[in-house]
C-alpha angles and dihedrals in degrees: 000000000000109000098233086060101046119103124250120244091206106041095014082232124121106235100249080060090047090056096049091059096044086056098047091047092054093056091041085060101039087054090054101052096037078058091044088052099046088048084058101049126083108213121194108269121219092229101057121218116244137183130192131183131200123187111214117182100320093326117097118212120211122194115186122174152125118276102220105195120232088230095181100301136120103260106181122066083358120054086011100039121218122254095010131111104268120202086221096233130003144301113357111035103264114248136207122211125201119198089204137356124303147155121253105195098000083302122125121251130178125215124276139080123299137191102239109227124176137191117209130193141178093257129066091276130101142169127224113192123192100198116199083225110085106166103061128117108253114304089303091114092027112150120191087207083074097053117134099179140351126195135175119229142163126255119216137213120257120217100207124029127262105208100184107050105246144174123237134191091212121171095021130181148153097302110009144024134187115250105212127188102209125196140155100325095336132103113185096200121203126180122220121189131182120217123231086231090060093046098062090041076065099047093035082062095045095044097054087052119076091312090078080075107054133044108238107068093041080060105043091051084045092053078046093072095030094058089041091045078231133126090008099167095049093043094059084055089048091059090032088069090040090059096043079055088049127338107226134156091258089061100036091047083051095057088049096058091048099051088042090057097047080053093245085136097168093051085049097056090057098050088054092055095052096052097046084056094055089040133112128230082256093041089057121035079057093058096050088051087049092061087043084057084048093049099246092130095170101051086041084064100037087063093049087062105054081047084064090047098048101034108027089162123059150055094287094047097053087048092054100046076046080059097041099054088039085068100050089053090254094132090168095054079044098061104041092064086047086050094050085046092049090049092051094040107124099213141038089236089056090046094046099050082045088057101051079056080051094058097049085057090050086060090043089241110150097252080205081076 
């Protein structure tokens, strides 16, 4: 009997029959690793990821998400059709993290992570959907049962093309930004606000932590509500406490304002006193320019001249006697003293900003409006 024909004791298969299986199962197997390679390797993806953070109040936003390119091609009610759930960008649904609660469009959001939908149309009306679900692919598997939250907004033209999909923190201040999705000739505009309450749920943490023990942080979150006119009563414990750590003129000015704006105006002037005897020249000649910012013109002089009294030498003082004789219309006498605090001024940047003061009293304009 030929060999190759013959049966196996070991397997009962005749050996051609042997080698066709040894084959099979080799490919079998060198299918299986090259797979397991290419599921191990990350390969540069032609819409790039992308990630961008922006800090308001004490939350931090994260955006993270894919840049698809415009490419050429007709982007709105084409490759983003019109009236259906958009991933709003590529790949992997992009997603939005808040480090604590806000409002997006004057509507209430906890904190958390959320995948970032959008539905786009041909009018000025658009819908922005935070899904509770952030690890889709795209909005492929979006369900409207996990919304946490849907709110109608405007898109805007775009003068210049934005060729990578991007998000922008445009308008931003002290509480709230506009997020903004930008493509091709698009902005998709959202507004997120912070609210005061979640701010001093914020400071209320920080402050029971190691800043109970110093004096700086128990003033700054006092300066916080002072600033804001909020949490008055708890703010003047909370500098209270910074003054029994070391008692400075920061803190001392700070405990002022707030008793003077819960109208305990005795208590305030006090206060006041205390803090221009612990000031410095600079302290003080900035706070007088503060009150002068607040309209307060004759404090503001008054504490120029204690500046002179207590520091007749010196930069500040020769700023504040420039400030003194402005006020009583005597510009030369002005600006000599503008001219000795230029000439002791340490930096460029300090003699540049004197000399705009220098050439008000050239135009005999009082420098004090």
């Amino acid at each position: 009997m030929n060999s190759s024909l013959a049966p196996s004791r070991r397997t009962g298969l005749p050996a051609w029959a042997q080698s066709v299986a040894s084959l099979a199962l080799g490919a079998l197997l060198s299918a299986a690793c090259a797979s397991a390679v290419r599921a191990d390797v990350t390969l540069p993806s032609q819409s790039q990821r992308a990630s961008v953070t922006q800090r308001i109040a004490l939350t931090d936003v994260t955006v993270t998400y894919h840049r698809p390119l415009v490419n050429g091609r007709k982007i709105w009610g084409a490759l983003v059709p019109y009236n259906d759930v958009w991933r709003a960008g590529a790949d992997m649904n992009t997603t939005v993290e808040f480090s604590s609660a806000v409002t997006v469009e004057g509507k209430p959001l906890a904190k958390g992570t959320y995948g970032l939908h959008m539905i786009p149309t041909a009018d000025s009306s658009w819908t922005v959907i935070f899904s509770k679900a952030t690890t889709s692919w795209g909005s492929y598997t979006y369900d409207q049962a996990e919304d946490a939250l849907r709110v109608t907004v405007k898109p805007q033209p775009l003068t210049e093309n934005v060729e990578a999909l991007r998000f922008d923190f445009d308008d931003v201040k002290a509480s709230s930004a506009v997020l903004t999705l930008k493509w091709e000739k698009l902005a998709v505009p959202m507004n997120v606000a912070v609210s005061n309450d979640e701010t001093l749920a914020n400071l209320r943490a920080q402050v029971r932590g190691s800043e109970w023990f110093g004096w700086s942080g128990l003033n700054s979150a006092a300066a916080f509500c002072l600033q804001n006119k909020i949490n008055l009563e708890e703010a003047l414990k909370w500098v209270d406490r910074s003054i029994q750590s070391e008692e400075r003129f920061e803190n001392l000015s700070t405990r002022a304002g707030i008793l003077a704006a819960l109208n305990r105006t005795a208590d305030a002037s006090a206060a006041e006193k205390r803090a221009m005897e612990k000031g410095t020249a600079l302290q003080l000649y900035f706070q007088g320019r503060q009150m002068q910012a607040q309209k307060k013109n004759d404090e503001a002089l008054e504490v120029f001249r204690a500046v002179v009294k207590r520091y007749p030498e010196g930069i500040y003082s020769s700023l504040a006697r420039a400030r003194l004789a402005s006020a009583k219309g005597d510009f030369a006498e002005a600006k000599k003293e503008a001219l000795a605090a230029q000439a002791a001024a340490p930096s460029p940047e300090q003699k540049k900003a004197i000399q705009v003061v220098i050439d008000r009293l050239d135009r005999k304009e009082d420098i004090n409006k």
